[in-house]
MIDOPA-675007 format. One record per residue: y, x, z of N, C-alpha, C, O in turn; residue in one letter. Coordinates in steps of 0.1 Angstrom, whole numbers, plus 5000, padded with zeros to 4 digits. Layout:
YXZYXZYXZYXZA/...
! end
This chain:
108593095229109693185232109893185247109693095255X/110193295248110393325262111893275270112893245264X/111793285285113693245289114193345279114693315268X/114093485286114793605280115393555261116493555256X/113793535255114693535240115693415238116693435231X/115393285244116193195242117593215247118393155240X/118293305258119193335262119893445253121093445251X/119293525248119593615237120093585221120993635214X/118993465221119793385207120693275211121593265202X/120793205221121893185226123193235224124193185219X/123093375233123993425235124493495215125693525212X/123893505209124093535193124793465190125893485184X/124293365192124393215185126293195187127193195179X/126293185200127893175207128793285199129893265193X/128093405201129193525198129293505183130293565179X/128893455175128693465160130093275158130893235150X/129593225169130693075164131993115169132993085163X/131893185180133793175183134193305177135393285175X/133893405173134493515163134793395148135893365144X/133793345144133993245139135593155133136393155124X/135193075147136393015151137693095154138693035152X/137693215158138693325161139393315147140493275146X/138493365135138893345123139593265118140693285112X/139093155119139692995115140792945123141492875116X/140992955132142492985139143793025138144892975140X/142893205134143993305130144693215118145693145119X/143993245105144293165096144793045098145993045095X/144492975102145692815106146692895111147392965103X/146792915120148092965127149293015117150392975116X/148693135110149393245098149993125088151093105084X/148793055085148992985066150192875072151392865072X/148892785076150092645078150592645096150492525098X/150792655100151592625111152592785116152692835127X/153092825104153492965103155092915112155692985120X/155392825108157292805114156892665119157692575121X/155692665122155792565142156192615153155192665159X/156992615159157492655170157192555186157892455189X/156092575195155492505204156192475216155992385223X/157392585219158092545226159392465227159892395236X/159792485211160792375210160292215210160892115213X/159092235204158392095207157892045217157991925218X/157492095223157292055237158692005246158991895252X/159292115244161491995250161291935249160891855257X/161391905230161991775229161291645226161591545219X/159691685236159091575235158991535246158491425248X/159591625261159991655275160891555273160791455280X/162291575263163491505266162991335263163291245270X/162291325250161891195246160991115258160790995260X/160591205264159991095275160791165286160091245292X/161391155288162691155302163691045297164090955305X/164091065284164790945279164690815283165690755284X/163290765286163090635291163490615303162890665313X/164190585304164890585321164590385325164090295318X/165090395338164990245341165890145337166590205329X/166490025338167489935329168589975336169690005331X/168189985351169890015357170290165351171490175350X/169890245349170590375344171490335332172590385328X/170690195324171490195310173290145312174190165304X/173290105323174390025329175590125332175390195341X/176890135325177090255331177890215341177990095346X/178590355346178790335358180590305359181290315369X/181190275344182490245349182690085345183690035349X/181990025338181189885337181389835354182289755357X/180689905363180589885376181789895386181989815395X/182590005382183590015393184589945389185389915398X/184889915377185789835370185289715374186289635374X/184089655377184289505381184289525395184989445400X/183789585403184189625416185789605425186089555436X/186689695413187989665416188489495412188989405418X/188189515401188489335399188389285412189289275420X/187389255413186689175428187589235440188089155449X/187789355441188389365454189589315454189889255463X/190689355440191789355441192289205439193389165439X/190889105436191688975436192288945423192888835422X/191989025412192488975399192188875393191388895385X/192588775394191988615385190988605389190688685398X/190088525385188888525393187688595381187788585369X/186688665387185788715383185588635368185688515366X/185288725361184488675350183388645360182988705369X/182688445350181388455351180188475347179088445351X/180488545338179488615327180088745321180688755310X/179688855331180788995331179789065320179088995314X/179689205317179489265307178089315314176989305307X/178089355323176989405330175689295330174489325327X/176189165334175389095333174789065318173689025316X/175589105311175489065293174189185287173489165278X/174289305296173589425291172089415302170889435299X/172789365316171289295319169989245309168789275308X/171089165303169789045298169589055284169088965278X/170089165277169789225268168889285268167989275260X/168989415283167189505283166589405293165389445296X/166689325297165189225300164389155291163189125291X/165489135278164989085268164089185255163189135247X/164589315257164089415251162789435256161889455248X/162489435274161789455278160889395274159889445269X/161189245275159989125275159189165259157989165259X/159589175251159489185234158889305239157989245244X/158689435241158189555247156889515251155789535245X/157089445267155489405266154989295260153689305261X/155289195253154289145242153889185237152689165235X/154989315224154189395215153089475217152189505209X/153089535236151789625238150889545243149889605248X/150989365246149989285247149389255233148189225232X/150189275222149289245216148689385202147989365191X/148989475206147989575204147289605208146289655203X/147589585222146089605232144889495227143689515227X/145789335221144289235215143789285205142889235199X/
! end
């Protein structure tokens, strides 16, 4: 066989698999993925990984100003084991359990 024919059946070969596949697509698409919607899925797989934020975001922020004023205004003396600190060491602890579980899937 020459270049010419092998580029010819080639080129057959191609045009005959993705009309093919064009087929087999259409169909998926139509039958079963008829009420999949790609862009709602895509959000709210956008929002689920935006979700993960860092530990200080979990902390809110009136946790903060509320011991802030304490402290300034001199109210009794500080808690020594305030709330913030309590949610601290809750997601450090979340964390730590986080990476052992993907230490040990990764074994």
């Amino acid at each position: 066989m020459t270049g010419m024919e092998l580029y010819v059946r080639f080129m057959g070969t191609l045009t005959i698999g993705l009309i093919g596949f064009g087929f087999l697509m259409t169909t998926l698409f139509e039958t079963l993925l008829l009420e999949w919607d790609p862009a709602h899925d895509i959000r709210r797989w956008w929002r689920r990984m935006s979700a993960s934020r860092s530990h200080a975001s979990a902390i809110s922020a009136e946790d903060i100003l509320l011991q802030l004023q304490t402290q300034r205004a001199g109210i009794g003396a500080a808690p020594r084991y305030s709330t913030i600190d309590r949610r601290r060491d809750a997601l450090r602890a979340v964390s730590d359990a986080e990476q052992r579980l993907g230490l040990a899937a990764r074994s």
